[in-house]
N, C-alpha and C positions, 0 to 999 in steps of 0.2 A: 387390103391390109392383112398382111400374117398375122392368123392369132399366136396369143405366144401365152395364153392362159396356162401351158404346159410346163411351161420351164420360171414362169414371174415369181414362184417361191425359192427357186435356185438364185434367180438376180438380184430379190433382197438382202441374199446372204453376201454380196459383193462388197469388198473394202479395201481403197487403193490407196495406200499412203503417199503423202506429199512432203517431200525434201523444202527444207525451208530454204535451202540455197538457190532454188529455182527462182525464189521470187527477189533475189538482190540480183547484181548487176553481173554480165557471162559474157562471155564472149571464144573467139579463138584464143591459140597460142600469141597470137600475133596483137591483139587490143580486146581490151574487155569496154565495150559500151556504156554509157551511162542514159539512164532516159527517166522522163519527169513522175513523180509518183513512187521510185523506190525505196522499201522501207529502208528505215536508218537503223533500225534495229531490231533482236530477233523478238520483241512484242509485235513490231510492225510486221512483222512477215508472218506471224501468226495470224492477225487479224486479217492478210491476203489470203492467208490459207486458206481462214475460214470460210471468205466468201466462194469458193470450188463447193467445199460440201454445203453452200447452203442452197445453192444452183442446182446440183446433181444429184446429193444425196449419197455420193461413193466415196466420199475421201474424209473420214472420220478420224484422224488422224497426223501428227505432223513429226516427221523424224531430222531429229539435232547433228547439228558438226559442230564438233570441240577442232579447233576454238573459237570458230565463226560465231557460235552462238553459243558464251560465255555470257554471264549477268550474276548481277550480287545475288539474287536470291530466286532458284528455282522453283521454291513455293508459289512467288508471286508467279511466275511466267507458269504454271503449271495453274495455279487458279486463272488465268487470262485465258489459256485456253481451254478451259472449259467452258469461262463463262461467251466464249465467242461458238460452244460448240462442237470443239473439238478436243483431243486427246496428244498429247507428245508419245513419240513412239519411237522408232529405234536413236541412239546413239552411236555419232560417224566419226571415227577418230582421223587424225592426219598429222601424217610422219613424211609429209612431202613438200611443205612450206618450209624451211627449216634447213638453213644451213652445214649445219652439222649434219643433214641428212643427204647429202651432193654423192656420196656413194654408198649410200642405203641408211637404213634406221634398225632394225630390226634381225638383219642381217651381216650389218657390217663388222668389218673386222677389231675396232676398237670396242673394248666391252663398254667402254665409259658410255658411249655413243648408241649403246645398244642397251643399254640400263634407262639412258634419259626417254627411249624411244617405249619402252618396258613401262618409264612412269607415266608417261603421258596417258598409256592404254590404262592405268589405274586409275586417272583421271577422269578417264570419261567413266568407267565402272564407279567411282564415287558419285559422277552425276547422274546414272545411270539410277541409281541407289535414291536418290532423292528427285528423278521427275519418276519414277516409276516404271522405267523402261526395261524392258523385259532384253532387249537385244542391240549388244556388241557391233557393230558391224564394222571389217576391216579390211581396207584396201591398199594395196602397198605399192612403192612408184619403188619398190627396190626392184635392180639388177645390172645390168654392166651394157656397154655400147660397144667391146669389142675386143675378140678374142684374144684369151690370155691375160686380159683385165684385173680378174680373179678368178678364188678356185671355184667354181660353181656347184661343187659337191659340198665344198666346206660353208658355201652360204646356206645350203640348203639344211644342213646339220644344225646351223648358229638360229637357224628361222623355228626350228621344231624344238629348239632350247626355247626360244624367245615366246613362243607362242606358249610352251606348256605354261612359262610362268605366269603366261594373263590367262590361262583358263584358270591355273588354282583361283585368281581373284574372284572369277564368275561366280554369283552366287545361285545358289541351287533351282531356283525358278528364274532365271538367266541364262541366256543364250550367248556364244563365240560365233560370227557367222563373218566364214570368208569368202572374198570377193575371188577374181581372178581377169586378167587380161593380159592378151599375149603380144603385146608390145607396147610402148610409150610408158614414161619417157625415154626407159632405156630399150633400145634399140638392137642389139646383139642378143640381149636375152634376158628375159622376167622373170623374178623368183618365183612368183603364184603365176604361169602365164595359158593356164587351161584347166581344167574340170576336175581333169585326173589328180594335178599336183593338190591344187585344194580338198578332192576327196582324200588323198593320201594322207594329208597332215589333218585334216577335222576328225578322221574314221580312227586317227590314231592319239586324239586329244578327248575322246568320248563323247556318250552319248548327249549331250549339249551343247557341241559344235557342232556349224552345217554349213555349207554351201551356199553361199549368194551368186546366182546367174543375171551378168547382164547381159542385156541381147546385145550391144553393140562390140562385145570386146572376145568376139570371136573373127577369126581368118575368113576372105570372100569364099561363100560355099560351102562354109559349116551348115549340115542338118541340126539345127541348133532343139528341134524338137525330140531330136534321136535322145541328144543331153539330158534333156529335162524327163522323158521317160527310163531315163538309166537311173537319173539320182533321186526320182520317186522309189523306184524299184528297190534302189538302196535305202531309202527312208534319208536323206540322206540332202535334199533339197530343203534350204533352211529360209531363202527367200527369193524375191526376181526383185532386180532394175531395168524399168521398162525403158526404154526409147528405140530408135528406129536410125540408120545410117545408110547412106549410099555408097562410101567408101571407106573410111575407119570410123573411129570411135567417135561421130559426129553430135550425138545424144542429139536429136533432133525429137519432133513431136512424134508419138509414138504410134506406128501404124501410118509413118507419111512416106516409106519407101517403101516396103514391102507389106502392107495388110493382107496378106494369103500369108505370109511365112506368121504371120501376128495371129491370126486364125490357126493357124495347123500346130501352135506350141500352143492355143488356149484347146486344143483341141486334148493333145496327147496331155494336159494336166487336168482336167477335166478326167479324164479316161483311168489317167495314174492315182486319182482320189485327190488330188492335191489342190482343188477348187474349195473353196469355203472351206478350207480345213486352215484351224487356226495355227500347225506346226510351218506352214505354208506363206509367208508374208509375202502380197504385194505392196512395189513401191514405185513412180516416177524416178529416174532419174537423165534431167532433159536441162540444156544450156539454153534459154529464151533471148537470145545475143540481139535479133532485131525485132522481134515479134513483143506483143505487151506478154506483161508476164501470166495475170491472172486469166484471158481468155486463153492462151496458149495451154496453160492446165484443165483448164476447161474440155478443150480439145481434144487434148489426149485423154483424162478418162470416159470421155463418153466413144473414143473410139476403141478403147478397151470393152468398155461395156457391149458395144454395138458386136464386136468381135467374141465375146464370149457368148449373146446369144445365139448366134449365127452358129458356136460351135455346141450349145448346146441343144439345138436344133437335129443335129446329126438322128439319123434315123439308125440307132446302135444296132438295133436287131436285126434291119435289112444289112446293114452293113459286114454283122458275124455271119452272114446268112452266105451272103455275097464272097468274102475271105476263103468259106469252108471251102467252097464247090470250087476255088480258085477262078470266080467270074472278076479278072483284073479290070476290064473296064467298066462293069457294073457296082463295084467297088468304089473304084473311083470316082463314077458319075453321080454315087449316094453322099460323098464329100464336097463334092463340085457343088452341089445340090441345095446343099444348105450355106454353103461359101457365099453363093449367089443372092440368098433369100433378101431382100430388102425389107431389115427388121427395124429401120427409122421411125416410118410411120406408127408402127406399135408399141416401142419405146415411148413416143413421144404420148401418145394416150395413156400409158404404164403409169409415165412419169405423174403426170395432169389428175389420174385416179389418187396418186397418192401427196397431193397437194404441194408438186413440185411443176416446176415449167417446163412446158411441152418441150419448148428451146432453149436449153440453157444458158447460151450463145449468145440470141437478144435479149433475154431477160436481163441479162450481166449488163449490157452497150447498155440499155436503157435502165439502169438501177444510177446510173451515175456517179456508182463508186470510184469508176477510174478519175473520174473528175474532179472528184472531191479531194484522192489522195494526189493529185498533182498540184493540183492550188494549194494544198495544207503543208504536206511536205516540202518545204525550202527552210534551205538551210542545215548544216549541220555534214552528218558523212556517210552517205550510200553505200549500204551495205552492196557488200559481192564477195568473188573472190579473192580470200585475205583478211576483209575484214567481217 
């Protein structure tokens, strides 16, 4: 078994927030699933939350979507999560359900349309205000399917209007943090649709806007860790959306299509300082369409976990050692090295020292939670997307 006595004071500092949306009802473009146990509302999907971090021990936290998860009184749902354990954490607004939104929100050409789009984002800054949440987060389904559409410079102009006015809202220990993805739903071309356009408009809203990277909403064959070392470099990385994809933006469980590319970006953010640093927010972001919801998060953060010991395993000094003298495959094979190490077994002892389950996996199947909430829950309207 690896010792990992080395690095077990880095791993405590681990905290991966869980998207309440995960745990209502997902699917494709094409049908959103229904299956027994889904909460009906976002206290319910807190209390699924909670049972991740109560198994793991990494997911201290749970981040909102307006309007998915609207309720008369934030107090209560902010005392609910605590008392289950956990913490509300960013606010996700959404300018893509919405009619009036068919050729943008934010950037469209009617101001009315882009005022309503404007207030919404103050809405969530109001809720924002009252669960405590420190961070904005914004992703946009604006841009056109086909040339000549619109003007594409003059969206881009309407979007750095739009956006300055929800940073004045931002309050001074609050955060703006843009998303980006370079297709869907529109298809010719996305207003945020890569790293760069989002560095250009956060770097120009100030120092309280930043960067949100998901790993799925890059093109096949992005060095998606080159990114995440530029926009540490920049200071300039404000959070990650984890999941994993074979082919587009599939948010599958994270680390189940490529764990070396999941390894080598916990690698260069570890390296960039951008590990346990609280400027730095991890978060889940994963569609659970046939898989139950609560073990599928499960899943993912312990393969996050599993993936950042392994990267913080790295032997740094052979490695600067190895770079100097330009030894390329010696280099490489001190990456490989620790890529390979099978850190399970020590986790699982880790876990067990610190009065959590070896496996958090059976612990879950045998708690009988899922059980519970499938015979209690009937009745009423399963949350998902939309509602």
């Amino acid at each position: 078994m690896t010792d990992l006595t080395a690095i077990t004071s880095a791993l405590e500092a681990q905290a991966i927030e869980l998207p309440s949306w995960a745990f209502g009802n997902s699917g494709t473009r094409f049908k959103v699933f229904g299956s027994p146990g889904t909460p009906r509302d976002p206290f319910e999907k807190i209390s699924d939350a909670a049972q991740v971090n109560r198994y793991t021990g990494l997911s201290p936290s749970v981040a909102l979507h307006i309007p998915w998860d609207l309720v008369a009184s934030y107090a209560d749902l902010r005392k609910h999560a605590e008392d289950n354990g956990v913490r509300l954490g960013t606010i996700n607004s959404n300018t893509f359900q919405d009619d009036d939104y068919k050729l943008g929100s934010v950037t469209h050409s009617d101001p009315k349309i882009r005022q309503k789009a404007i207030d919404h984002h103050f809405q969530c800054i109001d809720v924002m205000n009252e669960t405590g949440s420190r961070d904005l987060k914004i992703w946009l389904a604006d841009g056109t399917n086909y040339p000549g559409q619109d003007d594409i410079r003059a969206r881009q102009d309407r979007l750095a209007d739009s956006l300055a006015k929800i940073y004045e809202r931002v309050g001074e220990d609050q955060r703006l943090v843009l998303e980006y993805k370079f297709f869907e739903p529109a298809f010719y071309h996305t207003d945020v649709p890569d790293w760069g356009t989002s560095y250009a408009h956060t770097a120009a809203l100030g120092d309280r806007a930043f960067v949100c990277l998901d790993t799925g909403h890059h093109a096949p064959g992005t060095n998606i860790e080159f990114i995440v070392a530029q926009l540490l470099r920049l200071g300039k990385l404000g959070s990650f959306d984890f999941n994993s994809r074979f082919y587009a933006d599939d948010d599958l469980i994270v680390g189940a299509a490529d764990p070396f590319q999941l390894f080598r970006i916990l690698y260069e953010v570890i390296r960039g300082g951008g590990y346990a640093n609280p400027d730095v927010a991890f978060m889940l972001d994963q569609c659970h369409n046939i898989e139950k919801k609560i073990p599928g998060q499960i899943r993912s953060v312990l393969n996050v976990q599993e993936m950042t010991a392994r990267a913080l395993l790295v032997d740094t000094e052979a490695l600067k050692k190895a770079q100097a003298c330009g030894d390329v495959l010696g280099a490489n094979g001190i990456l490989m090295d620790a890529f390979y190490t099978d850190v399970r077994p020590g986790l699982a002892a880790w876990r067990e020292s610190r009065g959590l389950p070896g496996d958090p996996m059976k612990a879950y199947a045998a708690s009988g939670y899922q059980e519970k909430i499938e015979a209690d829950r009937v009745g009423g309207t399963q949350a998902g997307w939309g509602a």
